[in-house]
KETOR-56182 format. One line per 8 residues: their letters; for each residue x, y, z of N, C-alpha, C. Coordinates in steps of 0.001 Angstrom, whole numbers, plus 500000, padded with zeros to 6 digits. Atoms other than C-alpha are relative to their C-alpha. Example, Ala and Ser with C-alpha at 12.3 -4.5 7.8 and 13.67 -1.06 7.14 Angstrom:
// residues 2
AS	500890/498810/500000/512300/495500/507800/500900/501200/500000 | 499180/498810/499940/513670/498940/507140/499230/501090/500730
// end
This chain:
// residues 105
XXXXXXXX	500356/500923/498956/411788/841373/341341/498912/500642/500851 | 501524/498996/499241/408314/842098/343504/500622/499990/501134 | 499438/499648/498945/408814/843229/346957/499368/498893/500678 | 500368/501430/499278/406737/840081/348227/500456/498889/499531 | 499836/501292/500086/408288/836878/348097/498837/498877/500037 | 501734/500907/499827/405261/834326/347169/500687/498837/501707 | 499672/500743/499090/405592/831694/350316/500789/500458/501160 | 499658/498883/498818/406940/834275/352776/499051/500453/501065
XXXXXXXX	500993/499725/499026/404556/834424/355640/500456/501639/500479 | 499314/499261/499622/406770/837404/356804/499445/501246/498935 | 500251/498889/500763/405949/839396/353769/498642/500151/498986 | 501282/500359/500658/402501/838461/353218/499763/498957/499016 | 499851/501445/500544/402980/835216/351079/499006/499296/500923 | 500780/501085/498820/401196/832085/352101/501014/498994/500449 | 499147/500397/499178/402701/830071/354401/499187/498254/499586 | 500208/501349/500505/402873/825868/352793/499927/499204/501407
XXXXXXXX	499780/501052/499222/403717/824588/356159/499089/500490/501166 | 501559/499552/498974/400253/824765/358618/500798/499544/501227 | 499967/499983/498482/402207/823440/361719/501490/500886/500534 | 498789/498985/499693/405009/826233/361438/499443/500868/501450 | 500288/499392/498846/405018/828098/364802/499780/501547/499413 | 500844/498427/500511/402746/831789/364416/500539/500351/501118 | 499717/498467/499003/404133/834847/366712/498353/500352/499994 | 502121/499611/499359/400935/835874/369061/500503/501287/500220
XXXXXXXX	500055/498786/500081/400127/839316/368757/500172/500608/501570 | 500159/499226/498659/399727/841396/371696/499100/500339/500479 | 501251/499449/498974/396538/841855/372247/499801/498599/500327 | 500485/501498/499329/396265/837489/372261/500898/500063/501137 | 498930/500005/498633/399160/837936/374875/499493/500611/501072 | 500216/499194/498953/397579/840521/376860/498173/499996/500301 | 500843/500348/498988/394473/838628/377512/499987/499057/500223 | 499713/501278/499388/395795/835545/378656/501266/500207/500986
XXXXXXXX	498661/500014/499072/398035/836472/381226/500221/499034/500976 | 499987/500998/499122/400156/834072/382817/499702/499672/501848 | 499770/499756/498339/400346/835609/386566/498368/499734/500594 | 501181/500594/498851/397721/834198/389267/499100/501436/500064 | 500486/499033/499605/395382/836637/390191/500089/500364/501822 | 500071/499729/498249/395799/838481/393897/498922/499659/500579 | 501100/500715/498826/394046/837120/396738/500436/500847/501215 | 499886/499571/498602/393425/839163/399716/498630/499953/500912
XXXXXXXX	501010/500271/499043/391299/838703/402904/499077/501786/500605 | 500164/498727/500196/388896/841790/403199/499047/500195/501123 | 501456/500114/498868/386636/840321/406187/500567/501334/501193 | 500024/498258/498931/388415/843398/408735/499331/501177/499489 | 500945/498489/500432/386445/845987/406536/498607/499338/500588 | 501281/500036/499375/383447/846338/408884/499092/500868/499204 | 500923/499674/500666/381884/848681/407134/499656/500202/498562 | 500198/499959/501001/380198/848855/403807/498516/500619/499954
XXXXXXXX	501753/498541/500519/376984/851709/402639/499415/498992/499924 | 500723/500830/500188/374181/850029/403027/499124/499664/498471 | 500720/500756/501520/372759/848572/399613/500850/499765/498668 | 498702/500330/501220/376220/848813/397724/500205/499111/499609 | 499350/501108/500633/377555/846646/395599/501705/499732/500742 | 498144/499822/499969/381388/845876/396642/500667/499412/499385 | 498722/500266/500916/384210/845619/394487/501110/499918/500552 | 498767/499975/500023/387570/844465/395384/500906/499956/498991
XXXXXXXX	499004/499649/500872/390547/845502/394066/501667/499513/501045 | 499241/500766/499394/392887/843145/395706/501536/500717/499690 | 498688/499645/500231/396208/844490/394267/500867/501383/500372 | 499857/498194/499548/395670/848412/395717/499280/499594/501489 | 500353/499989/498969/394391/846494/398762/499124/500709/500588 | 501429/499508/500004/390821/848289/398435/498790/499266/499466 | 501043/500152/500006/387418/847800/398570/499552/501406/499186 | 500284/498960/500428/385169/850053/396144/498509/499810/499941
XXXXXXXX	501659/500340/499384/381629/850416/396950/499573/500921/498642 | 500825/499213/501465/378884/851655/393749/498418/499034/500504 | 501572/500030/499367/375075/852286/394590/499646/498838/498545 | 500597/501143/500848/372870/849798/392389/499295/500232/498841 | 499970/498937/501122/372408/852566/389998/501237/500051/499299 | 498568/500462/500844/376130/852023/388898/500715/501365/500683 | 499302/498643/499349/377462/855337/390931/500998/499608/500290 | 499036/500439/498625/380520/855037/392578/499548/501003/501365
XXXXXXXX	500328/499670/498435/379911/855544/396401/501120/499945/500287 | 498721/499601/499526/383617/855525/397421/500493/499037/500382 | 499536/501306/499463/385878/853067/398845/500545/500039/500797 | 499756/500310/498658/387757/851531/401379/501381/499912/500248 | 498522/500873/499991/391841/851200/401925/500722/500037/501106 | 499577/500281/498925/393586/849989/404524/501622/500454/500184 | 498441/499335/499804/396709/852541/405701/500654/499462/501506 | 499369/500076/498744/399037/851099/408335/499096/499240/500913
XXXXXXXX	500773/500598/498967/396853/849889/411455/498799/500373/499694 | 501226/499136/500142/393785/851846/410035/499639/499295/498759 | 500875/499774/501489/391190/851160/407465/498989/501021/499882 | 500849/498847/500364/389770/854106/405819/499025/500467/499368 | 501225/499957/500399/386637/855119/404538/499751/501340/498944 | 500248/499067/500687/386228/857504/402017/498643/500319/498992 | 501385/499194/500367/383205/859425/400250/500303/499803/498621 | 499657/499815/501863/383074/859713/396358/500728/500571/499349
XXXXXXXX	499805/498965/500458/384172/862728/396341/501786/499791/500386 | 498859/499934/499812/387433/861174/397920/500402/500712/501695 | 499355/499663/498595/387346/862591/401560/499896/498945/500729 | 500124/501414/498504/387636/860232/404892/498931/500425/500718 | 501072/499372/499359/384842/860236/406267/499550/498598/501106 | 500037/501076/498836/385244/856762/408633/501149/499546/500121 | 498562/500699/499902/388552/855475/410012/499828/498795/501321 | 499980/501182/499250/388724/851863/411864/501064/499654/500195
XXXXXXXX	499063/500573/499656/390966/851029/413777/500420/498234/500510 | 500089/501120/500496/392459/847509/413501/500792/499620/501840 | 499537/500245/498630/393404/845768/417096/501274/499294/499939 | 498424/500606/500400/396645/843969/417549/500089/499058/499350 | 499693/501360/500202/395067/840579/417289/499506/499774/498098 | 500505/499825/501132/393414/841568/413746/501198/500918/498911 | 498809/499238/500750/397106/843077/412661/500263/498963/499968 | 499620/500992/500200/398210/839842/413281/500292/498842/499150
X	500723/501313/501210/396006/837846/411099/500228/500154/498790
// end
């Protein structure tokens, strides 16, 4: 007996019936994802390098700034009452503080 069954989709056979339900792989699964995409409001970051591009990254609740050369220039994330400013290299190098009525919002 062969180890493929002819008409066995399962074991490489062809499959007679075209509106049988197909199992989706994982990579078709994992670029159609069902979940919404995050939405966050990013207008309290006052500052941004002048000529950057900015990138949000809504879900780490950062901003990521890259010169127009494709660099990264550093980004932005907002700790507690503070939004912070960091360099490329990863240090703080601006901290804003957020007022009550802009904690609020």
């Amino acid at each position: 007996m062969p180890a493929r069954a002819d008409g066995d989709p399962l074991n490489g056979g062809e499959d007679d019936d075209s509106d049988a339900h197909r199992a989706s792989s994982m990579h078709n699964l994992a670029g159609k994802l069902p979940l919404p995409r995050a939405h966050k409001d990013f207008s309290k970051y006052r500052f941004t390098p002048p000529g950057d591009r900015v990138v949000e990254q809504p879900d780490t609740n950062r901003l990521l700034f890259w010169t127009k050369d494709g660099q990264p220039d550093g980004y932005a994330q907002r700790r507690g009452s503070s939004v912070i400013y960091y360099n490329a290299q990863g240090q703080a190098v601006r901290v804003q503080r957020l007022t009550a009525q802009e904690m609020a919002d």
